[in-house]
Predicted model as a PDB file, atoms N, CA, C, CB and O in Angstrom, pLDDT in the B-factor column:
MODEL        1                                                                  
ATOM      1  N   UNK A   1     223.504  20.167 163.409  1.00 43.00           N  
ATOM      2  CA  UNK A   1     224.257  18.955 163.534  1.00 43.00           C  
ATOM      3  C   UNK A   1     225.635  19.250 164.129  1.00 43.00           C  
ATOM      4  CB  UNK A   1     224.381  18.267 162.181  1.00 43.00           C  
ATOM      5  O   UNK A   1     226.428  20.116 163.758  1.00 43.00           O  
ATOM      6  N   UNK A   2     225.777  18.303 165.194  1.00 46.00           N  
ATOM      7  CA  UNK A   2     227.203  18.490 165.462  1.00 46.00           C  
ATOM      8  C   UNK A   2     228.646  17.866 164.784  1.00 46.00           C  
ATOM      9  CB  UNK A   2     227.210  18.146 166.657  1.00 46.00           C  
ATOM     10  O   UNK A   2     228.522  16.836 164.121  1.00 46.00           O  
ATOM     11  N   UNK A   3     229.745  18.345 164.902  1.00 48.00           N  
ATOM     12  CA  UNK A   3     230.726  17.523 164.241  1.00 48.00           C  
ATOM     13  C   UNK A   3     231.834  16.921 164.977  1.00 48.00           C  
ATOM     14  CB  UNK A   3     231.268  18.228 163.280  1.00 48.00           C  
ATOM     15  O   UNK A   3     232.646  17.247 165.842  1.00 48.00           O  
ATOM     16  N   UNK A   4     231.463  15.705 164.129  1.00 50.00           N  
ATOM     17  CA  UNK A   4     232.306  14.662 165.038  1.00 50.00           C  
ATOM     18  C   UNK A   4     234.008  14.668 165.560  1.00 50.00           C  
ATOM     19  CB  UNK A   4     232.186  13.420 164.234  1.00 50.00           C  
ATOM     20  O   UNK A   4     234.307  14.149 164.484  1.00 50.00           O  
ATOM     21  N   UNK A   5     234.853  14.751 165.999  1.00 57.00           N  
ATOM     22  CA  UNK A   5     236.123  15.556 166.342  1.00 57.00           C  
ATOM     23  C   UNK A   5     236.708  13.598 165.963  1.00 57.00           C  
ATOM     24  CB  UNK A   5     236.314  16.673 168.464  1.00 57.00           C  
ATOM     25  O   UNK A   5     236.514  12.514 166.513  1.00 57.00           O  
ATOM     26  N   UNK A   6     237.457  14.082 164.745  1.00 60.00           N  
ATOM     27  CA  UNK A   6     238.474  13.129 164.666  1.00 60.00           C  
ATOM     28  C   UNK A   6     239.468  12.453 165.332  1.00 60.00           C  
ATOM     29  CB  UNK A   6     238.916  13.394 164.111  1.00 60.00           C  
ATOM     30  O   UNK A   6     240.479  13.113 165.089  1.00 60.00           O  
ATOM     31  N   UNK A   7     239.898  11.153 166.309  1.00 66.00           N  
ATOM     32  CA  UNK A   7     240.168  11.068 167.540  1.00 66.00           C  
ATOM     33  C   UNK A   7     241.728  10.724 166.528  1.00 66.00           C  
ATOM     34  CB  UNK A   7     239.182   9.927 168.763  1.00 66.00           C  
ATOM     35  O   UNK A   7     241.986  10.093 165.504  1.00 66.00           O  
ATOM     36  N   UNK A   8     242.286  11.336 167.263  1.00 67.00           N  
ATOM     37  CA  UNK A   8     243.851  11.335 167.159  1.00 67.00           C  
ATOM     38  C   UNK A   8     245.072  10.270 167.578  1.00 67.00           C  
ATOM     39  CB  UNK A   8     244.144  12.366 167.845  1.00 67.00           C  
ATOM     40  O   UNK A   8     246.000  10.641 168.297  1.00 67.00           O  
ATOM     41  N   UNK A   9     244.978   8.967 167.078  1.00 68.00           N  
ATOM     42  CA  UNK A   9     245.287   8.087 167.199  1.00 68.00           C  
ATOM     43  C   UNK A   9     246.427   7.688 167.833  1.00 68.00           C  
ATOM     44  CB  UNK A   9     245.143   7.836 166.412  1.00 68.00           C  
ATOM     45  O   UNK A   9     246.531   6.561 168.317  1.00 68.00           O  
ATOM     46  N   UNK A  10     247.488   8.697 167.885  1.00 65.00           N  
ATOM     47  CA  UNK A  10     248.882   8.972 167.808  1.00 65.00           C  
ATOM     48  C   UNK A  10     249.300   9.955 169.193  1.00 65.00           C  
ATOM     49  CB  UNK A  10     249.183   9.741 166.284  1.00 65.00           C  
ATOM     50  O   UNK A  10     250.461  10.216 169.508  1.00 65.00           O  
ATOM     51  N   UNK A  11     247.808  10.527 170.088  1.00 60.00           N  
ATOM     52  CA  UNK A  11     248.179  11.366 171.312  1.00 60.00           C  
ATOM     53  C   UNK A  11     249.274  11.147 172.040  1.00 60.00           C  
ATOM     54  CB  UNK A  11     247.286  11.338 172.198  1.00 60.00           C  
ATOM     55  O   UNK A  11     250.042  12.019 172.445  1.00 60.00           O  
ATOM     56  N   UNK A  12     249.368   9.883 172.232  1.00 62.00           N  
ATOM     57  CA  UNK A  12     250.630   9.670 173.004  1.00 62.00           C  
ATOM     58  C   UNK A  12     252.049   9.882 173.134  1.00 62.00           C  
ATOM     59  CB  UNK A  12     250.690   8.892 173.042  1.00 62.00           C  
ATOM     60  O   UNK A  12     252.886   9.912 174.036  1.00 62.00           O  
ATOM     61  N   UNK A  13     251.970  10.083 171.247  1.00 61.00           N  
ATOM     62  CA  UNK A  13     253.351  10.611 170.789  1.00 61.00           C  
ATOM     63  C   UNK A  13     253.505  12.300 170.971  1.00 61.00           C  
ATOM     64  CB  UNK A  13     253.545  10.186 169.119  1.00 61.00           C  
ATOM     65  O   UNK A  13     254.448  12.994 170.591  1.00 61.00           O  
ATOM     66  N   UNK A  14     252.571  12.623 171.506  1.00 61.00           N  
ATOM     67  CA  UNK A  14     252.690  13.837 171.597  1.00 61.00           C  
ATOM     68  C   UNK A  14     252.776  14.329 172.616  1.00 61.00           C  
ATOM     69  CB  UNK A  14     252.017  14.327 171.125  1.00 61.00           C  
ATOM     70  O   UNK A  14     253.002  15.535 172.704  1.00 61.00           O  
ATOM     71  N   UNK A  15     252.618  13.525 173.714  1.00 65.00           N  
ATOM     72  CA  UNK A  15     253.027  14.151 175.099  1.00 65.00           C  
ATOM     73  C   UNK A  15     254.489  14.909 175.412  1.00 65.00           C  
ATOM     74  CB  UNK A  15     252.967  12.992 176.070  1.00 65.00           C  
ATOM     75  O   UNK A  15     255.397  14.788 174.590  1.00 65.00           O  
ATOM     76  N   UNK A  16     254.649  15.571 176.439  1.00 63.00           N  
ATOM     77  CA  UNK A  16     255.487  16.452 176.588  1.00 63.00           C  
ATOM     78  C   UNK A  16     255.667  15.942 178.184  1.00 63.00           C  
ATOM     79  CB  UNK A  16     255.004  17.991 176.151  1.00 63.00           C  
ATOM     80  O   UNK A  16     255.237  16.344 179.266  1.00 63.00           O  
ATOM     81  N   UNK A  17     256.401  15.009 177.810  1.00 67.00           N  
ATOM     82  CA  UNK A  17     257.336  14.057 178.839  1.00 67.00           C  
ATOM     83  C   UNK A  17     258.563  13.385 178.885  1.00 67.00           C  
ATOM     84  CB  UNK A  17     256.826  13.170 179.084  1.00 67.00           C  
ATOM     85  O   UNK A  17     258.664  12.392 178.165  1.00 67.00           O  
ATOM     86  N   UNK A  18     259.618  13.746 179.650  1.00 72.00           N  
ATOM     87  CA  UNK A  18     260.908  13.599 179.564  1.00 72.00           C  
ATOM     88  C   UNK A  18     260.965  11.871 179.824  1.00 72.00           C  
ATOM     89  CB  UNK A  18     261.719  14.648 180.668  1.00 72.00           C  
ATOM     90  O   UNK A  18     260.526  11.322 180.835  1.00 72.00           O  
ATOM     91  N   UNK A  19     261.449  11.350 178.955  1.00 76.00           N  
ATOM     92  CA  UNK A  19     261.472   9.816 178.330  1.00 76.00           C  
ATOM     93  C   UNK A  19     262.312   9.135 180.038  1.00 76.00           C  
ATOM     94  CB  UNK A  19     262.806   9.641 176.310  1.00 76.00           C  
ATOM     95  O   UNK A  19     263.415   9.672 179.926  1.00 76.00           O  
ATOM     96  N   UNK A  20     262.341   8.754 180.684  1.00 85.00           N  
ATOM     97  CA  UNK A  20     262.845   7.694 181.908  1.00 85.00           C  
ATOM     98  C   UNK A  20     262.645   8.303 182.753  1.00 85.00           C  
ATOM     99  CB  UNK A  20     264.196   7.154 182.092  1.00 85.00           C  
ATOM    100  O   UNK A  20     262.929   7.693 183.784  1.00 85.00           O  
ATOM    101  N   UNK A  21     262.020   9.936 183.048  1.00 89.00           N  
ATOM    102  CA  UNK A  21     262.160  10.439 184.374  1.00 89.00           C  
ATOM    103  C   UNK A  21     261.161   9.655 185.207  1.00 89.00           C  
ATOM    104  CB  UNK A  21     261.929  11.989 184.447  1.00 89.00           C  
ATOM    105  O   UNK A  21     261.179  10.048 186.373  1.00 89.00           O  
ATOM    106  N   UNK A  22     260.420   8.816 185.017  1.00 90.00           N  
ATOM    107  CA  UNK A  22     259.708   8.550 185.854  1.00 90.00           C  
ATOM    108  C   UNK A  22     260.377   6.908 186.772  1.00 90.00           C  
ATOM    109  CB  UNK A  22     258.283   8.580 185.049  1.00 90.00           C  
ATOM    110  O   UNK A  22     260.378   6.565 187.954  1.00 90.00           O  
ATOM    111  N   UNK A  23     260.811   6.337 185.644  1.00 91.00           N  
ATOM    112  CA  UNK A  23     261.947   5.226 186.069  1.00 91.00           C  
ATOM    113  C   UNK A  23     263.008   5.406 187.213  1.00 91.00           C  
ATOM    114  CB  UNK A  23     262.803   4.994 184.885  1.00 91.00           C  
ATOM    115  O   UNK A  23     263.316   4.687 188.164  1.00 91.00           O  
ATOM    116  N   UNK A  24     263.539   6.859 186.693  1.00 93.00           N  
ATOM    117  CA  UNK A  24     264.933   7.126 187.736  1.00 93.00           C  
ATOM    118  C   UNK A  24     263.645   7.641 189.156  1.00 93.00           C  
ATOM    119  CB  UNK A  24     266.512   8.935 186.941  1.00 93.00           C  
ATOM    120  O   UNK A  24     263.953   7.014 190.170  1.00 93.00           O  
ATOM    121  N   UNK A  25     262.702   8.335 189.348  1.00 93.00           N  
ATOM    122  CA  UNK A  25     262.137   8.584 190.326  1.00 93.00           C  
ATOM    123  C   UNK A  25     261.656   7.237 191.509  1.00 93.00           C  
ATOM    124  CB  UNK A  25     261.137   9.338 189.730  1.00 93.00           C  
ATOM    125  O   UNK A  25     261.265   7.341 192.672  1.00 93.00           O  
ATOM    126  N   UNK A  26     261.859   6.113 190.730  1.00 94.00           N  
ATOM    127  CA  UNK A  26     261.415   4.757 191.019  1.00 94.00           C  
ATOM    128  C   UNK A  26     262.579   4.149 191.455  1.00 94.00           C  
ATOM    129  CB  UNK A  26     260.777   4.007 189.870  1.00 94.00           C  
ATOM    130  O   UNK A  26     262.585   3.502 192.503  1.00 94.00           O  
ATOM    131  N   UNK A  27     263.626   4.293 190.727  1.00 96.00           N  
ATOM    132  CA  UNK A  27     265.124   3.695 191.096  1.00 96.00           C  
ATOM    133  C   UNK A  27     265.407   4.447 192.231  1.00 96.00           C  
ATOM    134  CB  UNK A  27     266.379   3.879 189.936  1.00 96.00           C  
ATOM    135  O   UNK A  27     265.969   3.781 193.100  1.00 96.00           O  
ATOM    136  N   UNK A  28     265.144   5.968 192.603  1.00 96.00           N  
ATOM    137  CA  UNK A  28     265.794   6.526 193.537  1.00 96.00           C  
ATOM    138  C   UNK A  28     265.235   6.705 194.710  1.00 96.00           C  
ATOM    139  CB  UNK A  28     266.182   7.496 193.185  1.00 96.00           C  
ATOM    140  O   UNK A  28     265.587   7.499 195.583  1.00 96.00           O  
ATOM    141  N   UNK A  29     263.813   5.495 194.735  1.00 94.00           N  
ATOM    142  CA  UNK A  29     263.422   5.439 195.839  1.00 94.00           C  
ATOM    143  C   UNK A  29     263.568   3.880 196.143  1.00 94.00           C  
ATOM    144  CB  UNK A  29     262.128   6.086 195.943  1.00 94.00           C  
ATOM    145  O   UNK A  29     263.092   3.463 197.199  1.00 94.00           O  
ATOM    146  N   UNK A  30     264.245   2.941 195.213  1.00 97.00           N  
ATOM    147  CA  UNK A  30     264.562   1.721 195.593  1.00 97.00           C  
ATOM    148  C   UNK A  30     263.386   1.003 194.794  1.00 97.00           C  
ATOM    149  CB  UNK A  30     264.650   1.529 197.209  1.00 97.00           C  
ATOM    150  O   UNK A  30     263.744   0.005 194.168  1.00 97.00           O  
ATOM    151  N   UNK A  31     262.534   1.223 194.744  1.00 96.00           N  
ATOM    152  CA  UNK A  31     260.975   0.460 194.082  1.00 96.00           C  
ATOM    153  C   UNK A  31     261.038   1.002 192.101  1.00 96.00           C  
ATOM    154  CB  UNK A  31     258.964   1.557 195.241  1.00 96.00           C  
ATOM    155  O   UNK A  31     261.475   1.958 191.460  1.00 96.00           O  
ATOM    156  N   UNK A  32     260.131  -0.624 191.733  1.00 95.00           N  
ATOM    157  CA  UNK A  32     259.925  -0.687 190.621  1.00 95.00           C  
ATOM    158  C   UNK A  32     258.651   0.287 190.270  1.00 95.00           C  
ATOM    159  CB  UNK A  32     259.853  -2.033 190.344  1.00 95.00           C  
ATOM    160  O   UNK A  32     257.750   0.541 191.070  1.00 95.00           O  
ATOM    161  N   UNK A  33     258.754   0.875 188.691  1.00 93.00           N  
ATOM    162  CA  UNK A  33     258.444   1.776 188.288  1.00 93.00           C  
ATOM    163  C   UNK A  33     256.397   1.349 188.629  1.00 93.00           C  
ATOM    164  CB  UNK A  33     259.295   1.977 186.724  1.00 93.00           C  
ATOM    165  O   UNK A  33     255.527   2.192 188.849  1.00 93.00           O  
ATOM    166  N   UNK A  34     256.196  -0.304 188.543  1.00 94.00           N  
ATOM    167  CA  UNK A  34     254.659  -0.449 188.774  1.00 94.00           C  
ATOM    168  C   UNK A  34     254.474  -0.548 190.384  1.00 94.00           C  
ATOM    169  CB  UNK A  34     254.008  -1.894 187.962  1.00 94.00           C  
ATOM    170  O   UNK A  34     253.326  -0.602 190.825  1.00 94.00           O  
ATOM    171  N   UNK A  35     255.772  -0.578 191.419  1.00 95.00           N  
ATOM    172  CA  UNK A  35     254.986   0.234 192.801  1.00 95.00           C  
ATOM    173  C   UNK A  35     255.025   1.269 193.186  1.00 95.00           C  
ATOM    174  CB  UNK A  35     255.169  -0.072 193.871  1.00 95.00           C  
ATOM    175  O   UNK A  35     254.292   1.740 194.055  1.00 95.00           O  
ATOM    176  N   UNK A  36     256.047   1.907 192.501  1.00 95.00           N  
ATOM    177  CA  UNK A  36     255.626   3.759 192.389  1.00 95.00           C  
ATOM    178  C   UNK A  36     254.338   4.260 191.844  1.00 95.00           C  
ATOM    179  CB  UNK A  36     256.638   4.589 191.353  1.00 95.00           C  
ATOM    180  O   UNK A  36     253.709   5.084 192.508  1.00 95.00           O  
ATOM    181  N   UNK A  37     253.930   3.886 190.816  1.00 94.00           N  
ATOM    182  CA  UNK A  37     252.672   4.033 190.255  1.00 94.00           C  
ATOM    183  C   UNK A  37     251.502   3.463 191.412  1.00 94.00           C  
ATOM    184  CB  UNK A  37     252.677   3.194 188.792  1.00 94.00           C  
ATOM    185  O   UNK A  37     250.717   4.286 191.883  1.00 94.00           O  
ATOM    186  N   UNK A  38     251.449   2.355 191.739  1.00 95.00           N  
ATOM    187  CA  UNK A  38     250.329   2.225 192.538  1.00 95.00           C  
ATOM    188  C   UNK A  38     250.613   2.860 194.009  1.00 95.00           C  
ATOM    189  CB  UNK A  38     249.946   0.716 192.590  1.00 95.00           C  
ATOM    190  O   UNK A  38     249.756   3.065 194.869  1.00 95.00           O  
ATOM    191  N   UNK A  39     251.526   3.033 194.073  1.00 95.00           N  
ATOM    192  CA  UNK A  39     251.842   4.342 195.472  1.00 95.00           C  
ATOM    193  C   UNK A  39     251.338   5.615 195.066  1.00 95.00           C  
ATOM    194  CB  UNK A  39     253.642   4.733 195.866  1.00 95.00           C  
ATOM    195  O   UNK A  39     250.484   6.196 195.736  1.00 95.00           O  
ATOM    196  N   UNK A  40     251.744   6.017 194.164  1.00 95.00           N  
ATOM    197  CA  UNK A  40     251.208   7.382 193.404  1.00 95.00           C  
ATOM    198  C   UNK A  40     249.780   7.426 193.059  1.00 95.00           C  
ATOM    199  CB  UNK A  40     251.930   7.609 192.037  1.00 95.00           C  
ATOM    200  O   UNK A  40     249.034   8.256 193.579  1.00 95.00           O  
ATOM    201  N   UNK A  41     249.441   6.700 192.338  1.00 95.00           N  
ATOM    202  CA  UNK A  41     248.010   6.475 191.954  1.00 95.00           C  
ATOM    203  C   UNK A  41     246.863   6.118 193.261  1.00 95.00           C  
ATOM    204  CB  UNK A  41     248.069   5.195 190.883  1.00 95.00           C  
ATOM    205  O   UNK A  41     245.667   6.216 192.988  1.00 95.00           O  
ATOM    206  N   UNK A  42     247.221   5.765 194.472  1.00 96.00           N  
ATOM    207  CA  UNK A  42     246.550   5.453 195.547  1.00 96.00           C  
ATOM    208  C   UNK A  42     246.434   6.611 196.136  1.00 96.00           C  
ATOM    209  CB  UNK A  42     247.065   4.492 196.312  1.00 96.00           C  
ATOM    210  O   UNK A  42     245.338   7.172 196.160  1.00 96.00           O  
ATOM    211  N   UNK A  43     247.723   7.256 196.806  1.00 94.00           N  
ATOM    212  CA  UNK A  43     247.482   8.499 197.409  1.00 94.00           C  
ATOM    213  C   UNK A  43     248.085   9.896 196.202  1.00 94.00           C  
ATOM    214  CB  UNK A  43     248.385   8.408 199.037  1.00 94.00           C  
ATOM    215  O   UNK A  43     249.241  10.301 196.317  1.00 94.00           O  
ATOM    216  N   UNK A  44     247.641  10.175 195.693  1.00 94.00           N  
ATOM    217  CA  UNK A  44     247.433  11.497 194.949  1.00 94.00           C  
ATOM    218  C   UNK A  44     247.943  12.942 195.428  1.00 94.00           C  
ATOM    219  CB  UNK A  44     246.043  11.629 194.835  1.00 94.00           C  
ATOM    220  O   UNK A  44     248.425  13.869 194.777  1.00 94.00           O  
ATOM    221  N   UNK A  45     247.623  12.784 197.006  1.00 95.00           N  
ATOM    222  CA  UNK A  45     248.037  13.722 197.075  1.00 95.00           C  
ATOM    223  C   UNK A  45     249.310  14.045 197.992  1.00 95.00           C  
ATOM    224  CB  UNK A  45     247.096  14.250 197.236  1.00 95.00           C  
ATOM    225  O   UNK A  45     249.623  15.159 198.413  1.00 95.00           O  
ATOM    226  N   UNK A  46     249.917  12.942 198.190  1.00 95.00           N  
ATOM    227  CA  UNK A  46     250.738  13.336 198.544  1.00 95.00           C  
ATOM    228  C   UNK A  46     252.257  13.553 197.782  1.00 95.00           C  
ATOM    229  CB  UNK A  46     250.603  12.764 199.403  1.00 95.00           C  
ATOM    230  O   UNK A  46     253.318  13.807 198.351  1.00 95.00           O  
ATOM    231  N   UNK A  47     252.052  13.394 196.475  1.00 95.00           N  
ATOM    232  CA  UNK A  47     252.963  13.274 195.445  1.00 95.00           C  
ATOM    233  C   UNK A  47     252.616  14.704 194.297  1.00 95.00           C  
ATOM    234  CB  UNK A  47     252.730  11.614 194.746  1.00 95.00           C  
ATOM    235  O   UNK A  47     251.415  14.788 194.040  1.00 95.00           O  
ATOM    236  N   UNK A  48     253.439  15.708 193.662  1.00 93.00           N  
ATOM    237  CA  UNK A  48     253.395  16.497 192.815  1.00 93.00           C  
ATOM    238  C   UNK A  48     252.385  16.549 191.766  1.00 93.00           C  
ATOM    239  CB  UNK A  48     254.374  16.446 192.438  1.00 93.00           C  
ATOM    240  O   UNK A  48     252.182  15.343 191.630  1.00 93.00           O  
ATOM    241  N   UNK A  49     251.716  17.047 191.043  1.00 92.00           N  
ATOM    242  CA  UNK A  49     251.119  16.977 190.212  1.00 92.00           C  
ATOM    243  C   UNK A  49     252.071  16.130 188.647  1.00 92.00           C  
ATOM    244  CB  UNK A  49     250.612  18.400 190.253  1.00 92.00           C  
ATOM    245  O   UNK A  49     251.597  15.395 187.780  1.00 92.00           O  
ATOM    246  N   UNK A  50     252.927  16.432 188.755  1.00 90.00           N  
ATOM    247  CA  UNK A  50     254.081  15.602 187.677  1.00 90.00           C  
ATOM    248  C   UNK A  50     253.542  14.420 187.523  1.00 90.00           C  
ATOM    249  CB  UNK A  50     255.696  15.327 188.206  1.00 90.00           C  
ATOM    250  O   UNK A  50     252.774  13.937 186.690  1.00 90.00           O  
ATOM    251  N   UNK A  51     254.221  13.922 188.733  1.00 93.00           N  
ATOM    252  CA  UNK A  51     254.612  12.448 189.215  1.00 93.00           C  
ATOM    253  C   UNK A  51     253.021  11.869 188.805  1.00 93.00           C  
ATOM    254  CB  UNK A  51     255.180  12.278 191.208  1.00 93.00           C  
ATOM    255  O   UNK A  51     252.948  10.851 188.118  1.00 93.00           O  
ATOM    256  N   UNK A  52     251.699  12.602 189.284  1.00 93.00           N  
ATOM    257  CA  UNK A  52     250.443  11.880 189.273  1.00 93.00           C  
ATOM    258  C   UNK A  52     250.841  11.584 187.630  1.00 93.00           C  
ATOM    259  CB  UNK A  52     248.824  12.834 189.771  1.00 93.00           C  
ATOM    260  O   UNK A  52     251.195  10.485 187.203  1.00 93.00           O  
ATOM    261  N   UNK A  53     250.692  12.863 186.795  1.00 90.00           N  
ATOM    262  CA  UNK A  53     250.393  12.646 185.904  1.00 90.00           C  
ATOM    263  C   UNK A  53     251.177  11.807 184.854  1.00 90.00           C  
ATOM    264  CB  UNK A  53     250.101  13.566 185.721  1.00 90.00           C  
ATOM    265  O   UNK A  53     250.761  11.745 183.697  1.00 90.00           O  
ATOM    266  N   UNK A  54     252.422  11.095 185.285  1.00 91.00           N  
ATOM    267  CA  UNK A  54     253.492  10.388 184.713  1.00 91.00           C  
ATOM    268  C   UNK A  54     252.646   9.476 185.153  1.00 91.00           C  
ATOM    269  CB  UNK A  54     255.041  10.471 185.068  1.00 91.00           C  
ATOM    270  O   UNK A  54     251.557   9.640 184.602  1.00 91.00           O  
ATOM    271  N   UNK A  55     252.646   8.039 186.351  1.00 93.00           N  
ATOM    272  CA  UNK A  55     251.528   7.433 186.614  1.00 93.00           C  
ATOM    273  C   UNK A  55     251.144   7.153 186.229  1.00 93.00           C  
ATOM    274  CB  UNK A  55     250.921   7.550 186.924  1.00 93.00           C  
ATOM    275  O   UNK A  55     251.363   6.002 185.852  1.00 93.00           O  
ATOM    276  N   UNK A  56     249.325   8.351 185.557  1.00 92.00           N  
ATOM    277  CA  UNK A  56     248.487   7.777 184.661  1.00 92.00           C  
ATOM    278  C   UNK A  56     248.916   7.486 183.183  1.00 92.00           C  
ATOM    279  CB  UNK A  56     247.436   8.554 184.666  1.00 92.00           C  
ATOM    280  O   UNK A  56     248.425   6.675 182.398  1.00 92.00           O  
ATOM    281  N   UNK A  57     250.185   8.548 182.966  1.00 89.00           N  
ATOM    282  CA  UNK A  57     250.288   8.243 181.708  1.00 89.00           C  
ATOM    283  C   UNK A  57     251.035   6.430 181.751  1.00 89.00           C  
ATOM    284  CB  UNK A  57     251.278   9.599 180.945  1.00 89.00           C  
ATOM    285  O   UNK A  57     250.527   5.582 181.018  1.00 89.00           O  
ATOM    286  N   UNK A  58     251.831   6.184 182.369  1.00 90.00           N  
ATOM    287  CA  UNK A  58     252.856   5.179 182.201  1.00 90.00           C  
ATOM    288  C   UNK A  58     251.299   3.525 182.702  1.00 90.00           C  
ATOM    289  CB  UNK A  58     254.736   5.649 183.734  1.00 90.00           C  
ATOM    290  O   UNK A  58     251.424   2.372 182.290  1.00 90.00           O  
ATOM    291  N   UNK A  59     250.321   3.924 183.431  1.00 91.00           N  
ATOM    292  CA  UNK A  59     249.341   3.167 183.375  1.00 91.00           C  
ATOM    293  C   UNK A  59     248.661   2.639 182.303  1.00 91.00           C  
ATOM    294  CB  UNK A  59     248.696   3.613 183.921  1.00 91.00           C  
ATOM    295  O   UNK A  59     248.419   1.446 182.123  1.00 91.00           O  
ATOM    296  N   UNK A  60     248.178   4.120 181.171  1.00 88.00           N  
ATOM    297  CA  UNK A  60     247.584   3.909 180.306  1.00 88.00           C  
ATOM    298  C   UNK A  60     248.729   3.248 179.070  1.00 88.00           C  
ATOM    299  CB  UNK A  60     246.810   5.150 180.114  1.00 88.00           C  
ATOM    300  O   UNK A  60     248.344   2.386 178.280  1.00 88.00           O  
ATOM    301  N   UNK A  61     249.504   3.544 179.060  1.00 85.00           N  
ATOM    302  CA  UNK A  61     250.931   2.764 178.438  1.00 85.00           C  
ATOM    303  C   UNK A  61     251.248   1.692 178.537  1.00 85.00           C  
ATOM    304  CB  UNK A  61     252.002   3.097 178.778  1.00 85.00           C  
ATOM    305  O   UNK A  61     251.744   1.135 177.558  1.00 85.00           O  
ATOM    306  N   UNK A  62     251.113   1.136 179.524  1.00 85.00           N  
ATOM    307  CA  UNK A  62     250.746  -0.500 179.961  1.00 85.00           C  
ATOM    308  C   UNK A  62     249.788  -1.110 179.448  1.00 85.00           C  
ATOM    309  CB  UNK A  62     250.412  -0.746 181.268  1.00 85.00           C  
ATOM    310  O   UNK A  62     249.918  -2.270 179.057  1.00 85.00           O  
ATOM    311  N   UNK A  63     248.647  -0.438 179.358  1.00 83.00           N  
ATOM    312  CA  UNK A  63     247.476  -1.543 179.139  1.00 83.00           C  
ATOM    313  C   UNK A  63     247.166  -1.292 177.500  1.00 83.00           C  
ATOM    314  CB  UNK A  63     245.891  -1.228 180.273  1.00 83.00           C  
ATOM    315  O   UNK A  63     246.344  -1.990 176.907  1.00 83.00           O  
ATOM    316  N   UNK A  64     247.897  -0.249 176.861  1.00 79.00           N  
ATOM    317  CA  UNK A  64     247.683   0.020 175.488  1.00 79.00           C  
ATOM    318  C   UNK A  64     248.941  -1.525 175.147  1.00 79.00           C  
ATOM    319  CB  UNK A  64     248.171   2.057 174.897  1.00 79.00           C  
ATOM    320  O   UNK A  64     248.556  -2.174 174.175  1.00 79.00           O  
ATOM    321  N   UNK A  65     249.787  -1.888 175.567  1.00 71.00           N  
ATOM    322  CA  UNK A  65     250.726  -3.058 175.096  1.00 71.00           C  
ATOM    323  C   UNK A  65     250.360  -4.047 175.077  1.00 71.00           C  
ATOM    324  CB  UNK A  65     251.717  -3.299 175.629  1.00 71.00           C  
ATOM    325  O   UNK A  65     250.651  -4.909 174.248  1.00 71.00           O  
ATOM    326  N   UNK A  66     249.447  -4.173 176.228  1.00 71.00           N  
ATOM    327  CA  UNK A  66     248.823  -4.965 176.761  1.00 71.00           C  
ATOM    328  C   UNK A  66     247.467  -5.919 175.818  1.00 71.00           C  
ATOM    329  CB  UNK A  66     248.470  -4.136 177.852  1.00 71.00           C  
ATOM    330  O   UNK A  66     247.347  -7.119 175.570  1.00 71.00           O  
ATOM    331  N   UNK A  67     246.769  -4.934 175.551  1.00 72.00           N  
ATOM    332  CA  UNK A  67     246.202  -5.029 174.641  1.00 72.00           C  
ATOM    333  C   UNK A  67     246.572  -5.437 173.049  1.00 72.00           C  
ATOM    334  CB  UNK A  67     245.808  -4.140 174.830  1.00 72.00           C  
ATOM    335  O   UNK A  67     245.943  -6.073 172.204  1.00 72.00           O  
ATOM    336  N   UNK A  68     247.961  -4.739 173.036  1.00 71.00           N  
ATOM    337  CA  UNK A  68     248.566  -5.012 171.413  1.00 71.00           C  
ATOM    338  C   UNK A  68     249.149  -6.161 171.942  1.00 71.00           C  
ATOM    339  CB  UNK A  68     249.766  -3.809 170.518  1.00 71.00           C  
ATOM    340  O   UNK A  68     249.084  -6.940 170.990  1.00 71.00           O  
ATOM    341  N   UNK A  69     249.553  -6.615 172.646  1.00 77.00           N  
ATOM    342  CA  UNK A  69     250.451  -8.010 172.895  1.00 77.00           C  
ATOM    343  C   UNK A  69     249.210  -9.192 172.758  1.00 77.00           C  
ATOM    344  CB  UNK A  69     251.350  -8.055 174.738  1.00 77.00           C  
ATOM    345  O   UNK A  69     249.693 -10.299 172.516  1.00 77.00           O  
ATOM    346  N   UNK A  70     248.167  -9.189 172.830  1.00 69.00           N  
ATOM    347  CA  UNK A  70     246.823 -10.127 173.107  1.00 69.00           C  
ATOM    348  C   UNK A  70     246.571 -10.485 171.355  1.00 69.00           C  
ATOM    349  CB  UNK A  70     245.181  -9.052 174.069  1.00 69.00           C  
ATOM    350  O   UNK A  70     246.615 -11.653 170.968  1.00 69.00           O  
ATOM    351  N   UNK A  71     246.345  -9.492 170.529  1.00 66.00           N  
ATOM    352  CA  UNK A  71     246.363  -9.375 169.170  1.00 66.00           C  
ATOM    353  C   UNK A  71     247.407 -10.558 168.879  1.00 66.00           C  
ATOM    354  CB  UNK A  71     246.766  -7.846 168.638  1.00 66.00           C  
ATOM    355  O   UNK A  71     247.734 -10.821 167.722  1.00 66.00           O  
TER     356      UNK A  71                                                      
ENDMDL                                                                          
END                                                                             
């Protein structure tokens, strides 16, 4: 039997991400933080591995509110 891996409810708090850097990267290109993301998230590669992964995180961060705001 396999065992089931307790899903960790709270991952998010555990990321190891500097709290607005992704905002000021958005301010300092003139654009809001959701058309940096869909700039980033469209072409992949032309942006750092960081930046992608700020993106998905600040994506999945959206739609987790998103969801609690509907509740």
């Amino acid at each position: 039997m396999t065992e089931k891996k307790k899903k960790d409810k709270k991952w998010i708090q555990g990321m190891d991400m500097k709290e607005g850097a992704f905002t000021a990267k958005a301010k300092r290109k003139g654009i809001t933080t959701a058309q940096l993301q869909e700039n980033v998230l469209s072409n992949p590669d032309e942006y750092d591995e960081k930046t992608v992964k700020q993106a998905r995180i600040r994506k999945t961060k959206v739609g987790m509110k998103k969801r609690k705001d509907k509740k």
